[in-house]
C-alpha positions as CSV (number, residue, x, y, z in Angstrom):
1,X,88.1,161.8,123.8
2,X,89.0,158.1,122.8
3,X,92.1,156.9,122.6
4,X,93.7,156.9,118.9
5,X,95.3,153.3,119.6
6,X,94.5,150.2,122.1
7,X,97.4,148.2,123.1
8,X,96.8,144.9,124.7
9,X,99.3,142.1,125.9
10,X,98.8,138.8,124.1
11,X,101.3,136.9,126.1
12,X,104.5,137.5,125.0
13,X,103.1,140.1,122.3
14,X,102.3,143.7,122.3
15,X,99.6,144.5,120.4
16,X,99.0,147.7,119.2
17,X,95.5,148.8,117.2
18,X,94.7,152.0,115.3
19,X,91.2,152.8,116.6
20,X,90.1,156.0,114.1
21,X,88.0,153.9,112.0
22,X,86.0,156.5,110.9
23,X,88.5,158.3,109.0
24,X,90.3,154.9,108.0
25,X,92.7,155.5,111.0
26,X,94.2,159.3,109.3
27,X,97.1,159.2,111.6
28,X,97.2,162.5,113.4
29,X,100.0,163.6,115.8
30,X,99.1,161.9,119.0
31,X,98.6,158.4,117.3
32,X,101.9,158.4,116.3
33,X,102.9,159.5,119.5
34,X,101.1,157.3,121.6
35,X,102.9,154.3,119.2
36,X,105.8,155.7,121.1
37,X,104.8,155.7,124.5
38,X,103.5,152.3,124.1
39,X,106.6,150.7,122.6
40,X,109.0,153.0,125.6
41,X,106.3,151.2,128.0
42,X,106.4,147.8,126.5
43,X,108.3,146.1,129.7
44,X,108.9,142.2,128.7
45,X,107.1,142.0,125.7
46,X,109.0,139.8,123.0
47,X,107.7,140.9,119.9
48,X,105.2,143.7,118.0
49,X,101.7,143.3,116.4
50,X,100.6,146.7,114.6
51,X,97.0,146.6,113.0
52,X,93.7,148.4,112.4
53,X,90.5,149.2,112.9
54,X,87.2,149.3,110.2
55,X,88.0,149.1,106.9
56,X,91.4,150.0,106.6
57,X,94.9,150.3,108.2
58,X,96.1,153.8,107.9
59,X,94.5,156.4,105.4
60,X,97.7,158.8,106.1
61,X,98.3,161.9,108.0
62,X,96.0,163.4,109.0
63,X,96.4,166.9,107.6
64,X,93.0,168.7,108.5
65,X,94.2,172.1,109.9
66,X,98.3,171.1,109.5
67,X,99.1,175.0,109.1
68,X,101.7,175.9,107.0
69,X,105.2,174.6,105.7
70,X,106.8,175.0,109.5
71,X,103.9,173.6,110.7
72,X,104.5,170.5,108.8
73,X,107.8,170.3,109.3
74,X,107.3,170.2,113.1
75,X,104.7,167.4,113.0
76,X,107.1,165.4,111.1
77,X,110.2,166.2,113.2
78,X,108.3,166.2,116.3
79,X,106.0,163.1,116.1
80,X,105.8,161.5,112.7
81,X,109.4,160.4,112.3
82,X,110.6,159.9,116.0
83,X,107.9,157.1,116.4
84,X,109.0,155.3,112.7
85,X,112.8,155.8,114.4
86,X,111.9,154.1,117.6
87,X,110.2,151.2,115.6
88,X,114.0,150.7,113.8
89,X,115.6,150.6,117.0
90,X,113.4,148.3,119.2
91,X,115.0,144.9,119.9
92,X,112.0,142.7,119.4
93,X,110.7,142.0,116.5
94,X,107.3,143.9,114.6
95,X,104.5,142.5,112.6
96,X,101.8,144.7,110.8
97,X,98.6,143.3,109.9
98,X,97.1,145.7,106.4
99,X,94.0,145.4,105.1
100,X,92.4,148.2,103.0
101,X,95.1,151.0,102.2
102,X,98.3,152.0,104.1
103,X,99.1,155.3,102.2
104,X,101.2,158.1,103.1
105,X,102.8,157.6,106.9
106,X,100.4,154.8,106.9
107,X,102.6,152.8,103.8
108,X,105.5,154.2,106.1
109,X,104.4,152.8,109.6
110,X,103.3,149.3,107.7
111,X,106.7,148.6,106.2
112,X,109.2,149.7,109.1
113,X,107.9,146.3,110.6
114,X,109.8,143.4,110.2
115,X,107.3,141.3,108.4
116,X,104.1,142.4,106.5
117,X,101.0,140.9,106.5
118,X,98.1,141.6,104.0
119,X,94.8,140.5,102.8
120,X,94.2,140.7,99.4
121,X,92.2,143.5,99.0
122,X,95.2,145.9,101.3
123,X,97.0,148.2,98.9
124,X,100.3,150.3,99.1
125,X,100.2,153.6,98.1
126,X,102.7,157.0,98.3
127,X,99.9,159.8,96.8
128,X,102.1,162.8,97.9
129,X,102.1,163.7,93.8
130,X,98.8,164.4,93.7
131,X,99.0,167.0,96.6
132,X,102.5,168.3,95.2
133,X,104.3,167.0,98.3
134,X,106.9,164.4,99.1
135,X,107.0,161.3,100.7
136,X,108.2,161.3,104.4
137,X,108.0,158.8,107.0
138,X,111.1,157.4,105.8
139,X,109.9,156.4,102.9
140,X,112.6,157.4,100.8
141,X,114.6,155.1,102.0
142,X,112.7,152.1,102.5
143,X,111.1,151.7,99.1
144,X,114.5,151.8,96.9
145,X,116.1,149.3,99.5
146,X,112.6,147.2,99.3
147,X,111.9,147.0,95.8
148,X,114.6,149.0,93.8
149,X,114.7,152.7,92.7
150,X,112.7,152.0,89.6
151,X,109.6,150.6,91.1
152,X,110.6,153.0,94.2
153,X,110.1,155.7,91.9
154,X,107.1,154.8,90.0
155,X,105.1,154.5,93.6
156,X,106.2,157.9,94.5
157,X,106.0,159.8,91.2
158,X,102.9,158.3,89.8
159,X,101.4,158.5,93.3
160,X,99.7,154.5,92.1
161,X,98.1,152.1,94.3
162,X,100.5,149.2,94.5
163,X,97.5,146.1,95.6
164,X,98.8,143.6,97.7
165,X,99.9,140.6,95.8
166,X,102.2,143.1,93.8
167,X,103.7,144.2,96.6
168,X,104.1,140.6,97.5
169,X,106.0,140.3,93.9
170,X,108.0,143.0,94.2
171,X,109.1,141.5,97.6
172,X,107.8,145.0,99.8
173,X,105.7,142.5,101.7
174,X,106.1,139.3,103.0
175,X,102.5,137.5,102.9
176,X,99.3,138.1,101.6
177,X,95.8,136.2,103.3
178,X,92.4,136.0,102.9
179,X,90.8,138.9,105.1
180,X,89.3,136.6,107.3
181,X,92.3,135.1,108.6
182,X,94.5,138.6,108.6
183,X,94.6,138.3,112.8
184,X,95.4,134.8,112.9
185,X,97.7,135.2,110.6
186,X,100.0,137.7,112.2
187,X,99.5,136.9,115.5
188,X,100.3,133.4,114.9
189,X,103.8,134.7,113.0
190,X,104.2,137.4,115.7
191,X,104.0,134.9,118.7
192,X,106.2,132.5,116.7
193,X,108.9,135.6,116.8
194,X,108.4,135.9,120.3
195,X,108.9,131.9,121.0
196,X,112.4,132.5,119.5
197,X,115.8,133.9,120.6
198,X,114.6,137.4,120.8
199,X,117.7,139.1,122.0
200,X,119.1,137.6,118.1
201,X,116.6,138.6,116.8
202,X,116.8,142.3,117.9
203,X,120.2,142.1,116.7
204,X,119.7,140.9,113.6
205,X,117.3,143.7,113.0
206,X,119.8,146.2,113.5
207,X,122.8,145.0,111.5
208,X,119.9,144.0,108.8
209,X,118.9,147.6,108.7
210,X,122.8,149.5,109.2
211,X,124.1,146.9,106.6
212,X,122.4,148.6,104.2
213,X,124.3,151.7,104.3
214,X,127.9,150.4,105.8
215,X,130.5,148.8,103.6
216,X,131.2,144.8,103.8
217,X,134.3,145.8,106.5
218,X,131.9,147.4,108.7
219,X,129.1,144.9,108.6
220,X,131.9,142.1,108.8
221,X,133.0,143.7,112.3
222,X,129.2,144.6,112.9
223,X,128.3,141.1,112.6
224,X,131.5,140.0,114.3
225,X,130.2,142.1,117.6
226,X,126.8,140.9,117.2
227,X,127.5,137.1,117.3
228,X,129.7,137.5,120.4
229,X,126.6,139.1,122.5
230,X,124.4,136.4,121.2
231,X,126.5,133.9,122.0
232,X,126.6,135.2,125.6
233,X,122.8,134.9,126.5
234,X,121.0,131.8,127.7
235,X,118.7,131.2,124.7
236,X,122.5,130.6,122.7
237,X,123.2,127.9,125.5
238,X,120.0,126.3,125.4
239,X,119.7,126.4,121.8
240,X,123.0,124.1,121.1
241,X,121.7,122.1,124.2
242,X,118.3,121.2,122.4
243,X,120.9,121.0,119.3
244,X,122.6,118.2,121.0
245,X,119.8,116.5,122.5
246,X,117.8,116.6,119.6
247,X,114.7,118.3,121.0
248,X,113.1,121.5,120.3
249,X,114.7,124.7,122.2
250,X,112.4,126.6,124.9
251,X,113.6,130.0,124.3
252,X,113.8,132.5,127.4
253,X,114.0,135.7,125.4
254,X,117.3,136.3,127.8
């Protein structure tokens, strides 16, 4: 049985592929689970590159044979959600790369990265409606804090396909290229991340994403405790070196 993703080194990046192009990369179980293994088993990578196979980057679940309601429940609980959680708590960086549509967990996996890459024919799209479901995959709470509650609501009760340069305008997205240079694209901004002060960068991630339920206090002392453990690393000491001698830094990711 193949593999549902490759994952590769590219220097400094982990690259991670969807490879169920025949069913635009439907997401069942074990993809998302093998996301998980590979990011637990990452070692010294610096930053994350998620992308695609064929024709599209992720179709959804897929729901052939889920079972019923406990069923579901388990999939999510068990193997959906844990693997969208242990992107929001990695300390590197994470790129996707979308082309085609990233629907259901799909929409879900492409937006916990960091940055979002699309071409211009990708599209965003929460069609849960038109099953009588409900969004999951965290997708309740990333679209209101991404684009608002209004155009949160219209994606996820009108069940519409939000194409690319919209999602661009609504700011869900930061970058939208010509399918031909998707790859370069994000690669190139996913090694840039991983050229940079990487242990700052994982912990700007994570106040980033508690900030947005904590109170200014707690992000105060949150950022407070943060800029105290970057300070302490060698990439803060090198950077106000380069600062000084007025040359680009050489971050160490350490």
């Amino acid at each position: 049985m193949a593999e549902p993703i490759r994952v590769m080194r590219d220097g400094d990046v982990l690259r991670l592929t969807l490879t169920r192009p025949d069913r635009l990369n439907a997401a069942p179980p074990d993809m998302f689970d093998a996301i998980r293994a590979a990011l637990a088993g990452m070692g010294d990578a610096r930053a994350v590159l998620i992308a695609g196979d064929g024709r599209g980057f992720c179709a959804g679940a897929d729901i052939a044979g889920a079972g019923d309601a406990a069923a579901i429940h388990a999939a999510l609980t068990d193997h959906y959600h844990p693997t969208i959680q242990a992107i929001a708590d990695l300390a590197i960086p994470v790129v996707s790369a979308v082309h085609g549509p990233a629907a259901g967990i799909g929409c879900s996996l492409a937006l916990a990265a960091d940055f979002c890459v699309a071409t211009q024919d990708a599209y965003f799209l929460q069609a849960f409606v038109q099953i009588g479901l409900v969004p999951d995959g965290g997708a309740s709470w990333m679209l209101p804090r991404l684009i608002g509650r209004a155009r949160a609501t219209r994606m996820m009760m009108l069940g519409e396909r939000i194409p690319a340069q919209t999602a661009l305008d609504w700011g869900m997205i930061h970058a939208v290229v010509d399918g031909a240079a998707l790859e370069d694209e994000a690669l190139a901004l996913a090694r840039r991340l991983a050229a940079g002060p990487t242990v700052a960068l994982g912990l700007m991630r994570r106040t980033l994403t508690r900030a947005l339920g904590e109170d200014l206090p707690a992000t105060l002392a949150r950022e407070a405790d943060a800029q105290s453990r970057a300070r302490d690393t060698d990439d803060a000491v090198e950077g106000a070196s380069a600062f000084l001698g007025k040359r680009t830094p050489r971050f160490r990711g350490r």
